[in-house]
C-alpha positions, 0 to 999 in steps of 0.5 A, a space after each residue: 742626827 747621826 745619819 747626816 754623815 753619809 756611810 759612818 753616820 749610817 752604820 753609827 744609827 743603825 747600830 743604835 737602832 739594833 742595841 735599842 730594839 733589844 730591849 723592846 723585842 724582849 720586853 714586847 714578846 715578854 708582856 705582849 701575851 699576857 697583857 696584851 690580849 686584845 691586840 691582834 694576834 699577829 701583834 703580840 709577838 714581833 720579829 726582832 728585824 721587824 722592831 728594828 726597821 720600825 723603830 729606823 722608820 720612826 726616827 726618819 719620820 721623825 726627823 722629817 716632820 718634827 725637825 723641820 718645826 723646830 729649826 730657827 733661822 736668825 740673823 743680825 742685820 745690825 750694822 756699825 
């Protein structure tokens, strides 16, 4: 939503992509190892710029596949 305006838009989505990967970087690195044992290894502690431009690819993703789903075009050929 956010990124739809160009340089502010940007700045704007990826400060809200870092303050929402702070929880998760913790909560993953906190919770990962102890009950998380059967993911990989390489899974159980993440880089917090890892989180970071994961969940950036998320929302453009999401964005692209979801958003074009749910977009309607009405229009009123009613005529006086």
């Amino acid at each position: 939503m956010w990124s739809k305006l160009p340089i502010i838009g940007w700045a704007l989505s990826l400060l809200f992509t870092i303050s929402s990967a702070i929880p998760f970087y913790y909560l993953w690195n906190y919770t990962a190892p102890k009950y998380f044992y059967q993911v990989p290894e390489v899974y159980q502690t993440l880089p917090f710029w890892d989180i970071v431009w994961l969940f950036m690819t998320i929302s453009i993703l999401k964005y692209i596949l979801v958003g074009g789903i749910f977009k309607s075009n009405t229009t009123n050929n009613i005529k006086k």
